[in-house]
Kinemage of the C-alpha trace (Angstrom):
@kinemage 1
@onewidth
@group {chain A} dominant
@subgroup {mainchain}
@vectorlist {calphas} color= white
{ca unk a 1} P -19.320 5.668 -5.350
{ca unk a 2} L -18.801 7.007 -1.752
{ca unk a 3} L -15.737 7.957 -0.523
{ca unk a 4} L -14.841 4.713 2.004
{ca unk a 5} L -11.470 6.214 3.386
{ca unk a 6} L -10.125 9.750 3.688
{ca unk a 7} L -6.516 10.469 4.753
{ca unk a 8} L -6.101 14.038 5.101
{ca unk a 9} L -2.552 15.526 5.522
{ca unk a 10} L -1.453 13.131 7.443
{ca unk a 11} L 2.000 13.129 9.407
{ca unk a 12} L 3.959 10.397 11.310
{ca unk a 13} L 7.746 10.854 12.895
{ca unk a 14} L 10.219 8.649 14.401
{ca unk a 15} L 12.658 10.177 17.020
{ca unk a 16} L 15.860 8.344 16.244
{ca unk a 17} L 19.372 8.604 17.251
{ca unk a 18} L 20.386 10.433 14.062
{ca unk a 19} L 17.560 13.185 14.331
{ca unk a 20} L 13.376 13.139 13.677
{ca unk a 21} L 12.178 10.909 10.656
{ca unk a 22} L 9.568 12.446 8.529
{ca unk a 23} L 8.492 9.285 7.664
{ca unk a 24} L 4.526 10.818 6.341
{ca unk a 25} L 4.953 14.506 5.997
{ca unk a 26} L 1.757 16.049 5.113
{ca unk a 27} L 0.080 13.055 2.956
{ca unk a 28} L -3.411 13.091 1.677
{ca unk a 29} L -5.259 10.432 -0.512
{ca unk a 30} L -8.283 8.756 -0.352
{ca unk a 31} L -10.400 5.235 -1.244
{ca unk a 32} L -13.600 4.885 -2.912
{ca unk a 33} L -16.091 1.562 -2.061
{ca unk a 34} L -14.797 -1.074 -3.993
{ca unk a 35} L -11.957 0.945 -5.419
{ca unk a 36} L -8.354 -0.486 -5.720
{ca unk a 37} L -5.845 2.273 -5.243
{ca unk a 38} L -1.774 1.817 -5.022
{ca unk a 39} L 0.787 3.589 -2.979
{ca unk a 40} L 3.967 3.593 -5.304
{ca unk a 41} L 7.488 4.509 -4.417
{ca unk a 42} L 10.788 3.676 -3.662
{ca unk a 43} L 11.788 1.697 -0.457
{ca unk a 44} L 11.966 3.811 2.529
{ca unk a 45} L 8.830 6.513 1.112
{ca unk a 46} L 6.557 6.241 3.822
{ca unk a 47} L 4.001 3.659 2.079
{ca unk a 48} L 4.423 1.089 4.867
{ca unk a 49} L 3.962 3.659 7.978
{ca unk a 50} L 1.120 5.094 6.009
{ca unk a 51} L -0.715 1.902 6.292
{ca unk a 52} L 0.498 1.660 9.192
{ca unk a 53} L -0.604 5.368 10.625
{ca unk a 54} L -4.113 4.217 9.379
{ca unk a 55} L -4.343 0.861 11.262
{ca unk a 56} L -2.495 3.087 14.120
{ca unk a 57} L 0.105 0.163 14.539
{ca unk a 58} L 2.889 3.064 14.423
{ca unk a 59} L 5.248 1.801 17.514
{ca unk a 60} L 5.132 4.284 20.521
{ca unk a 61} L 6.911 6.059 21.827
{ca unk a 62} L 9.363 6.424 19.356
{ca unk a 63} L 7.058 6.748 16.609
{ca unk a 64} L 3.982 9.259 16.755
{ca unk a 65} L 1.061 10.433 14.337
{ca unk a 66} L 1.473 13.916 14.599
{ca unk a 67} L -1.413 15.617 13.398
{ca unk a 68} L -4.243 15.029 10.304
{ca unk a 69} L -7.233 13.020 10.305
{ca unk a 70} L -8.267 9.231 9.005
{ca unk a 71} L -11.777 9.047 8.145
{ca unk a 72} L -13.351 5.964 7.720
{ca unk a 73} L -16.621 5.618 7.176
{ca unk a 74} L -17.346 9.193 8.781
{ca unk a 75} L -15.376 8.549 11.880
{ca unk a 76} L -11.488 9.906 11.944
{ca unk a 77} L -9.772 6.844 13.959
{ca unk a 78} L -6.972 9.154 15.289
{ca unk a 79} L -10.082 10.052 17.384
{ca unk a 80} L -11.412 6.770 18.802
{ca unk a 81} L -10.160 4.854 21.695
{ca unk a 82} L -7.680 1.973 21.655
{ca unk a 83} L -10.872 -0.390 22.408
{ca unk a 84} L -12.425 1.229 19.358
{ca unk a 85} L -9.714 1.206 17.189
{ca unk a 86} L -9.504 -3.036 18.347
{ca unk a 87} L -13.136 -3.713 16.890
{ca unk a 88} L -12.030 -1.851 13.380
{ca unk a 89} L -8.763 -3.624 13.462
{ca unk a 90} L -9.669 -6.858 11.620
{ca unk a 91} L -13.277 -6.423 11.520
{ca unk a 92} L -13.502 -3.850 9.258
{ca unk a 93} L -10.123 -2.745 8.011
{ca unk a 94} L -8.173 -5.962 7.196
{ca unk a 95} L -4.555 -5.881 6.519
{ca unk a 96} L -1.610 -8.028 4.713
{ca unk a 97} L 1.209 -7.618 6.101
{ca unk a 98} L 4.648 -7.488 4.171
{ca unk a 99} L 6.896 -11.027 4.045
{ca unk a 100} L 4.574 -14.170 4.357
{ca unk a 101} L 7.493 -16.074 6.137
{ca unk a 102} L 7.126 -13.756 9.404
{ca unk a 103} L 4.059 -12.675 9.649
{ca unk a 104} L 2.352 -15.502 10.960
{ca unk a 105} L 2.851 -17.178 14.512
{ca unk a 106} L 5.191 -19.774 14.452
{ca unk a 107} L 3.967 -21.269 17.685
{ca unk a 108} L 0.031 -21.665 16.787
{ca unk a 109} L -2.014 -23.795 14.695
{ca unk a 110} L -3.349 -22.499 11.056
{ca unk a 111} L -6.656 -23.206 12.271
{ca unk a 112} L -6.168 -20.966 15.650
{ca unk a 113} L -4.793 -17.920 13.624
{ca unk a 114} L -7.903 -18.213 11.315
{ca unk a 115} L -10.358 -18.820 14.010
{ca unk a 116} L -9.499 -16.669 16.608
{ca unk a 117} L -10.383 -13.426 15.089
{ca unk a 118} L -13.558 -15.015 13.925
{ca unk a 119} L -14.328 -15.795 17.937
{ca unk a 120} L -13.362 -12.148 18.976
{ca unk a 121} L -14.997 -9.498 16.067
{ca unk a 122} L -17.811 -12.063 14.749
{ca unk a 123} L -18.780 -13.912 17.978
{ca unk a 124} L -18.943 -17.202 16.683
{ca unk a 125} L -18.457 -20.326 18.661
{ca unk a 126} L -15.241 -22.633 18.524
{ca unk a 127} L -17.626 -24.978 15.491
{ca unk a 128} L -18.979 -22.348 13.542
{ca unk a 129} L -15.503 -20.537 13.739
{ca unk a 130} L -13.578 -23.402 12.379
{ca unk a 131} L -16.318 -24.392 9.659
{ca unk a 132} L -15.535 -20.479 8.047
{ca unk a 133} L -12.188 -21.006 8.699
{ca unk a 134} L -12.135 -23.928 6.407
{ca unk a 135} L -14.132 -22.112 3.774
{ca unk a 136} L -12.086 -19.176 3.650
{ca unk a 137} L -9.227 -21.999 2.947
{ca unk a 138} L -11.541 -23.346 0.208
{ca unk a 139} L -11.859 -19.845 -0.987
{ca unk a 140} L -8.081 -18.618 -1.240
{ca unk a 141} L -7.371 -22.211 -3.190
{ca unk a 142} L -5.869 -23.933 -0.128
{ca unk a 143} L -6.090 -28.439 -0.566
{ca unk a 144} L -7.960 -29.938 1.582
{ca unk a 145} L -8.522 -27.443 4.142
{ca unk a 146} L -9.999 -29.442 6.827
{ca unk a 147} L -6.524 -30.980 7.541
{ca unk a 148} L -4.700 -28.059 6.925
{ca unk a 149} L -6.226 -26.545 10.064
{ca unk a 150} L -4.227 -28.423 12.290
{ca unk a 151} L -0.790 -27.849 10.940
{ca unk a 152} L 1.668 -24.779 11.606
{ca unk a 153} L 2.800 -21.838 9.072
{ca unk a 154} L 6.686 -23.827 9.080
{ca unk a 155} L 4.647 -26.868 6.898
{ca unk a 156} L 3.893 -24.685 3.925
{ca unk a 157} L 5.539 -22.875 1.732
{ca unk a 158} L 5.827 -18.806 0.931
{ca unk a 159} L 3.214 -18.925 -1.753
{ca unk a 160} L 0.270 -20.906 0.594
{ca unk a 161} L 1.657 -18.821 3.772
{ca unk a 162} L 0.475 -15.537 1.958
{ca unk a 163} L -3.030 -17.370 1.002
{ca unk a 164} L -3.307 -17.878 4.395
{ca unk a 165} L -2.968 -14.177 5.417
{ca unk a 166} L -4.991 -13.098 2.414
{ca unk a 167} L -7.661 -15.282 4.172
{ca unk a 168} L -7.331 -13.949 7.538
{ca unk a 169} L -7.637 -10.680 6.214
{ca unk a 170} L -10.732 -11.627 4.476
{ca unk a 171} L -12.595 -13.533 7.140
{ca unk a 172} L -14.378 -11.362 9.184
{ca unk a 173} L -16.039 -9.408 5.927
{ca unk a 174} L -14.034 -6.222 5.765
{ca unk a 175} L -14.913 -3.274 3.808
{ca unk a 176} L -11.540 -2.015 3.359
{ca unk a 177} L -7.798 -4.264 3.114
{ca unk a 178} L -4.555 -3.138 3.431
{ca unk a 179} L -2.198 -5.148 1.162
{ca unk a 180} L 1.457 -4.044 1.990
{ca unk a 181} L 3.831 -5.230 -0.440
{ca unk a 182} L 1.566 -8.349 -0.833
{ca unk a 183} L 4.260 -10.193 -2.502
{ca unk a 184} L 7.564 -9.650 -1.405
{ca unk a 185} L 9.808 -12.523 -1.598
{ca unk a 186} L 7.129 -14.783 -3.815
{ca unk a 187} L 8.686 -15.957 -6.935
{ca unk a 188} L 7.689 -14.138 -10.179
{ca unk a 189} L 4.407 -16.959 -11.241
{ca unk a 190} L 3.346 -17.256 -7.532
{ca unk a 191} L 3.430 -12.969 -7.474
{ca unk a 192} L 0.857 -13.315 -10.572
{ca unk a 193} L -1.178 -16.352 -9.118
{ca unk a 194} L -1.398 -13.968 -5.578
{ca unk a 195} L -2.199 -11.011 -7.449
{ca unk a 196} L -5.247 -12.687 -9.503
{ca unk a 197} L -6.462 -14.020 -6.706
{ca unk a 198} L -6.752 -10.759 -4.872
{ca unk a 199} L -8.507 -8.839 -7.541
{ca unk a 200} L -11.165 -11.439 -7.938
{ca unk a 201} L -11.970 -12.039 -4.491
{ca unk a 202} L -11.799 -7.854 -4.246
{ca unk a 203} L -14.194 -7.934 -7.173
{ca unk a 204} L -16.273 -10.789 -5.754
{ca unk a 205} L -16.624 -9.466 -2.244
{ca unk a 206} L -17.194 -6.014 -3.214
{ca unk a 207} L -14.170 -5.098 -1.160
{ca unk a 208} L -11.656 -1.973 -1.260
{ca unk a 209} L -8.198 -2.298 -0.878
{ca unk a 210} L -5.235 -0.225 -0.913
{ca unk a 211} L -2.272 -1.861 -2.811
{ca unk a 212} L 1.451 -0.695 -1.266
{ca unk a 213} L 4.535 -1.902 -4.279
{ca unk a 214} L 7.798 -0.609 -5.635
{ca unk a 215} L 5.912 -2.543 -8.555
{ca unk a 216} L 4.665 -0.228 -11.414
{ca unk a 217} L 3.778 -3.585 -13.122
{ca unk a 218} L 1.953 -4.686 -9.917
{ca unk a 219} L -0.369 -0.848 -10.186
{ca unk a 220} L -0.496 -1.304 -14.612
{ca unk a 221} L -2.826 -4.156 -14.321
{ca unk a 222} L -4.697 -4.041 -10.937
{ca unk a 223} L -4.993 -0.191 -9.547
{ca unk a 224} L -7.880 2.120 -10.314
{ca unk a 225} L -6.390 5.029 -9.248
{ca unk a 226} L -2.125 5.242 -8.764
{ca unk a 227} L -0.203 8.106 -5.677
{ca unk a 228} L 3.414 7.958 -6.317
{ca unk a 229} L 5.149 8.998 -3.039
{ca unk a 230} L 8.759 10.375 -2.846
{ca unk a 231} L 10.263 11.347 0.415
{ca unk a 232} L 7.196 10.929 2.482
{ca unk a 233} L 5.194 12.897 0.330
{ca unk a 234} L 2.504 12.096 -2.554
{ca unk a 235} L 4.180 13.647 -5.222
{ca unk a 236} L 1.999 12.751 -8.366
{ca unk a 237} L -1.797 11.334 -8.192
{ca unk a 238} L -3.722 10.188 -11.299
{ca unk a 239} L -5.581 6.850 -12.398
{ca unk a 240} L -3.490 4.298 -13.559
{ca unk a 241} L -4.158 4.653 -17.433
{ca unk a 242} L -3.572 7.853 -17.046
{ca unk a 243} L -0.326 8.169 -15.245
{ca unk a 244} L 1.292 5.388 -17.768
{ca unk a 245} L 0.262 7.462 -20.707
{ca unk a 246} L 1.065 11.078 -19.553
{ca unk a 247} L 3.453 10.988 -16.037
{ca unk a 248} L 3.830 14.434 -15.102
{ca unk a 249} L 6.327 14.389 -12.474
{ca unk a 250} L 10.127 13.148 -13.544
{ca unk a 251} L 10.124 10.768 -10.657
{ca unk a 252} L 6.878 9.194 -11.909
{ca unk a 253} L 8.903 9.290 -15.137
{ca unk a 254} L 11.669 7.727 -14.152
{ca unk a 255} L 9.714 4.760 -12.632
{ca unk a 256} L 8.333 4.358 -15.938
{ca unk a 257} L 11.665 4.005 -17.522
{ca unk a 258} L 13.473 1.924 -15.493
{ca unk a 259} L 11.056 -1.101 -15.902
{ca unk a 260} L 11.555 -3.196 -19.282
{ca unk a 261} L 9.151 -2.777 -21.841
{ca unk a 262} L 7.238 -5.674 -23.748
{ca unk a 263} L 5.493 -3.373 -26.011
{ca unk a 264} L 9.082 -1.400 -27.194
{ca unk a 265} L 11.891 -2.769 -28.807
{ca unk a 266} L 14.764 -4.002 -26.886
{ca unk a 267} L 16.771 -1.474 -25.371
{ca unk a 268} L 20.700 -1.710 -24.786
{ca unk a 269} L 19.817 -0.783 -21.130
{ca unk a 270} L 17.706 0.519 -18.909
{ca unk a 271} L 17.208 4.586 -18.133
{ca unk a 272} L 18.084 4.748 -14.101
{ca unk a 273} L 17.103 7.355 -12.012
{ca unk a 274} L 20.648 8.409 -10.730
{ca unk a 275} L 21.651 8.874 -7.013
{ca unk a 276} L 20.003 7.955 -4.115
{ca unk a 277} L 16.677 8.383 -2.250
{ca unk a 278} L 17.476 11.421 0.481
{ca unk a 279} L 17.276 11.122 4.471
{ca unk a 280} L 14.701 12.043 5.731
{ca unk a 281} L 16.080 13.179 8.952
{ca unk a 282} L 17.710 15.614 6.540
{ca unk a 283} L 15.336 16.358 3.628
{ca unk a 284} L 16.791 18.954 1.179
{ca unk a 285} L 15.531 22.836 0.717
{ca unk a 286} L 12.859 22.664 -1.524
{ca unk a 287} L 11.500 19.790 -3.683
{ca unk a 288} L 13.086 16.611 -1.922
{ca unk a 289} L 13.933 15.143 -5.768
{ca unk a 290} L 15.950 18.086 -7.008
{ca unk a 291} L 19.002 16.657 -6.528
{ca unk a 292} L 18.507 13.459 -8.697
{ca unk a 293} L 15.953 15.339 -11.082
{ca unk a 294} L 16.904 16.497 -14.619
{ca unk a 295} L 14.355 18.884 -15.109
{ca unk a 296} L 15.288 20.975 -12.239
{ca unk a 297} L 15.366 24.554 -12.524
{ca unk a 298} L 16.317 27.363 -9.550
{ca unk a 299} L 12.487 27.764 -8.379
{ca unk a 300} L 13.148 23.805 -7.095
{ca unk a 301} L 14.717 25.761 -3.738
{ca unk a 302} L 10.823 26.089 -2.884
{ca unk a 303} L 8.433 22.996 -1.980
{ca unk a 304} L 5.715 22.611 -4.902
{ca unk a 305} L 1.989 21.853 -3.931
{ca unk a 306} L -0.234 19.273 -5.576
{ca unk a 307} L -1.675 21.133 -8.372
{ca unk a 308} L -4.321 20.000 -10.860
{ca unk a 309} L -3.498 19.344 -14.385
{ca unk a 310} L -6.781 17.762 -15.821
{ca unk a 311} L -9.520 15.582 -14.210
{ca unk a 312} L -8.119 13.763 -11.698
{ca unk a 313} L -4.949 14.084 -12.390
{ca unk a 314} L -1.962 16.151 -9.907
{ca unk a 315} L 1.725 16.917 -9.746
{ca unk a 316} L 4.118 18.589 -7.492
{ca unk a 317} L 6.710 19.595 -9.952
{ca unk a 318} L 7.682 23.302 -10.735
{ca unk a 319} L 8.166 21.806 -14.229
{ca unk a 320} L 4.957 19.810 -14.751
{ca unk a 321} L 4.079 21.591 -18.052
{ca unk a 322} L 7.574 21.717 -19.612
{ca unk a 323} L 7.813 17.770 -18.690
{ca unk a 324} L 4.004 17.672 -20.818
{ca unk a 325} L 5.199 19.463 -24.017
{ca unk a 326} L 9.148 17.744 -23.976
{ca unk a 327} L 6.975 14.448 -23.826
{ca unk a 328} L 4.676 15.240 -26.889
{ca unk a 329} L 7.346 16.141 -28.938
C-alpha cells in the first residue's frame, strides 16, 4: 500500500501565561491507504493538536506549527495556501471532532450541516445535496432520514449526534478521517455500536483514518498499527498485535496494566502508573517519564531516540532491552 499521510517531525507551541507549551515536540508517524492507525496517550499528550496541526486548525496567534512537514498525497499542507488548505478540509481529509454534544451548530438544521459542505467541495445543487444527505443518514443507521433533515442537533441524543458527524465526515468521499476521541462521553454499548460502525464503513469505503483514544481497548480491536505518545512525543510505535504482546517502553507497559483483563484472573487491583503526567511548559532533563518510570537508570538524564527493535516495531527507552528479557522471564 502507498503511504497516504506523512507527518515528519512535526512541532506545535502555545505561548501561554505560564511559559511556551510543547504541545508536538518533534513527532513523526505516518498512514497507509486504507490503514487504521491510533494515537494513544494520556490526556494532555499532544494527540488532539496533532490532528489538529494536520487539519492546520491550531488557533493563531497563540498557537503556531513551528517547523516539519505534512504530506498528503505528495503535497506538505504546511505549504499550501489557506484557500488550498479549505478544498482539503472536508473534501479530502474529514475529521470527527471530540464531544458529539458541541460539535455541531446548535442554531442550524441537520439537513443544512450535512448539505452545505456537499454544495461547497462537491458542487451539487440544493436537490441533489439533500438526496446524499439523506443517504449518508441511511448509511450511518439514522430512522427515517428524510424527516430527520429538518430537525436540530438539541432533538437527538449523544449516540445519533456522533452518527451525524461520522456522516458529515464521510460525505464528500474522503480519503483520509480524523476521528478524535470519537467517543467521549457515549455510554459503554453506544462506544461499541460507534466503533463498529466506523470500521465497516472504513472497510467499505476503502477509507483511512487515524483513531485519537486514552482507550487501549478502543486500539486492541480496531488499529492496524498503534504510536503511544507521552509528553508530546511518540514514545513507542509498533502494530497493535504486536505492542499488546511485547510493549517495550514502561509507559506502553503501564497502559497495559492499568486496564482490567478478561483473559487473566481477577486481580485484587489494578497496577497504576504512579504520579502525574509532567508540564510541558516545564518538561524534565532527559526522558520526560523518568520521574514516574521504574526502570529508570542514570543515562535517563539524556533524551532517547526512536530506535528499532524488530520489523516495525520502535522504542525510546534507554532500557528497552532490559524491559524485553524482565518480561520473558
Amino acid at each position: 500500500m502507498a503511504t497516504l499521510l506523512d507527518v515528519r517531525d512535526l512541532k506545535t507551541t502555545f505561548l501561554t501565561s505560564s511559559g511556551v507549551v510543547r504541545a508536538v515536540d518533534g513527532v513523526s508517524w505516518d498512514i497507509e491507504e486504507g490503514e487504521t492507525v491510533a494515537l494513544v496517550g494520556e490526556s494532555g499528550c499532544g494527540k488532539s493538536v496533532s490532528a489538529l496541526s494536520v487539519m492546520r486548525l491550531v488557533d493563531e496567534p497563540a498557537g503556531r506549527i513551528e517547523s516539519g512537514e505534512i504530506v498528503y498525497k505528495g503535497r506538505d499542507l504546511l505549504k499550501l495556501s489557506e484557500e488550498q488548505m479549505r478544498h482539503v478540509r472536508g473534501r479530502e481529509i474529514g475529521m470527527i471532532f471530540q464531544e458529539p454534544m458541541t460539535s455541531l451548530n446548535p442554531v442550524l438544521s441537520i439537513g443544512r450541516q450535512l448539505t452545505e459542505g456537499l454544495e461547497i467541495h462537491m458542487g451539487m445543487k440544493p436537490p441533489e445535496a439533500r438526496s446524499r444527505a439523506v443517504e449518508m443518514l441511511a448509511m450511518v443507521g439514522i430512522p427515517d432520514p428524510e424527516r430527520r433533515l429538518g430537525q436540530y442537533p438539541h432533538h437527538f441524543s449523544g449516540g445519533m449526534r456522533q452518527r451525524m458527524m461520522i456522516a458529515m465526515a464521510l460525505a464528500c468521499n474522503p480519503s483520509l478521517i480524523l476521528a478524535d476521541e470519537p467517543t467521549t462521553a457515549l455510554d459503554v454499548t453506544i462506544q461499541a455500536q460507534i466503533l463498529e460502525l466506523m470500521r465497516d464503513l472504513a472497510r467499505r469505503l476503502g477509507v483511512a483514518m487515524l483513531i485519537i483514544t486514552h482507550n487501549l481497548g478502543v486500539v486492541a480491536r480496531y488499529a492496524d498499527r498503534v504510536n503511544v505518545m507521552y509528553a508530546g512525543r511518540i514514545i513507542e510505535q509498533a502494530s497493535a498485535t504486536e505492542l499488546y504482546a511485547n510493549p517495550r517502553h514502561p509507559y506502553t507497559l503501564g497502559l497495559l496494566r492499568s486496564v482490567p483483563r478478561l483473559d487473566e484472573p481477577r486481580r485484587a487491583r489494578l497496577d497504576p502508573i504512579e504520579g502525574q503526567p509532567p508540564d510541558l511548559t516545564r518538561l524534565p532533563e532527559g526522558c520526560a517519564f523518568a520521574p514516574r518510570c521504574a526502570y529508570r537508570v542514570e543515562r535517563c538524564g539524556e533524551v532517547p531516540s526512536l530506535v528499532a527493535l524488530g520489523a516495525g516495531h520502535r522504542s525510546a527507552c534507554w532500557e528497552a532491552e532490559r524491559l524485553v528479557k524482565e518480561l520473558a522471564a
